[in-house]
C-alpha positions, 0 to 999 in steps of 0.5 A, spaced: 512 464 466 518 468 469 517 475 473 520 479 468 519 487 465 519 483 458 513 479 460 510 485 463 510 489 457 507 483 453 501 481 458 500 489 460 503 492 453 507 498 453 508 502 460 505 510 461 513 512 463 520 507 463 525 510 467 532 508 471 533 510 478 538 507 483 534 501 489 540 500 494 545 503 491 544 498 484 541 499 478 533 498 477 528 500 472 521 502 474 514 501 470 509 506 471 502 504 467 496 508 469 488 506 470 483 510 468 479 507 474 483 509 478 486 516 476 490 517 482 494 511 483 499 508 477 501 501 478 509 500 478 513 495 477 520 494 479 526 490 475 533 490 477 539 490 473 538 483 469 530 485 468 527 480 474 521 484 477 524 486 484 517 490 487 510 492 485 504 495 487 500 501 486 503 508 487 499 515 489 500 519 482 504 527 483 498 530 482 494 527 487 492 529 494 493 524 500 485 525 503 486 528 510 483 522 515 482 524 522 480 516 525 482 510 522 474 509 521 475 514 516 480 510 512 476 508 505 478 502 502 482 504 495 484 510 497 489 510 502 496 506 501 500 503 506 505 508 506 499 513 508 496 509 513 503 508 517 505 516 516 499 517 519 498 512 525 504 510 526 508 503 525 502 498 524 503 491 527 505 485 521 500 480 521 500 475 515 504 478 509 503 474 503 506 478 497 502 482 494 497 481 501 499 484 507 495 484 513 496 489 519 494 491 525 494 497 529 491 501 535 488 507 536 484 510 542 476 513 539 473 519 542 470 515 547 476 515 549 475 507 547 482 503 545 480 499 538 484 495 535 484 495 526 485 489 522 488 493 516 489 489 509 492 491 503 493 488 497 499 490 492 501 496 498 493 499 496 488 498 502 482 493 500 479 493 508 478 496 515 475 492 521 475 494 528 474 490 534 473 495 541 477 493 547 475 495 554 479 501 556 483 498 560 486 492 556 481 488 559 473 485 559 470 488 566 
């Protein structure tokens, strides 16, 4: 089966919103369908000008609240998108990217003062798991 808008609408049926916007200076068309189980995530499709499926994944609705974390610990899966967990801790270190999984790493000093480093992975741009390896503070095993 081809990745097309068409087929997308047969298989997921008719979208919440179908709108056209400009992606990189060309003509795009985006479907947006909303999931009860997820009230503050819409899933989104991107076609280009010809209708082939471009880009995907979940977005945050306009009327949803980016929950505040402090911590990477305080990430949750299925409540935090890619985009939110870079704009709050910085750029990530690329690990396995296999569309719609992405695999990522990032560092963070706890309150112990303590260097840890996070595997973060994503699937269709929504975090599915955390896990946390602690190092030595000074990068190091004693």
């Amino acid at each position: 089966m081809k990745r097309t808008l068409a087929n997308v609408k047969k298989f997921a049926g008719e979208p919440a919103v179908e709108e056209t916007r400009w992606l990189d200076g060309e003509r795009a068309t985006s479907l947006i369908y909303h999931f009860e189980p997820w009230p503050e995530f819409d899933f989104e499709v991107v076609g280009d000008a010809n209708g082939f499926w471009i880009d995907g994944g979940f977005v945050r609705r306009e009327d949803s609240e980016v929950p505040h974390v402090e911590a990477p610990e305080e990430l949750e899966p299925w409540r935090h998108l890619l985009s939110e967990v870079r704009e709050r801790f910085g750029p990530l270190e690329e690990g396995d990217l296999w569309y719609p999984f992405e695999d990522h790493g990032l560092e963070s000093r706890g309150a112990d003062d303590v260097m840890y480093e996070y595997d973060v992975k994503f699937s269709w741009r929504m975090l599915q798991m955390i896990r946390v390896d602690p190092r030595w503070p000074d990068g190091r095993p004693a």
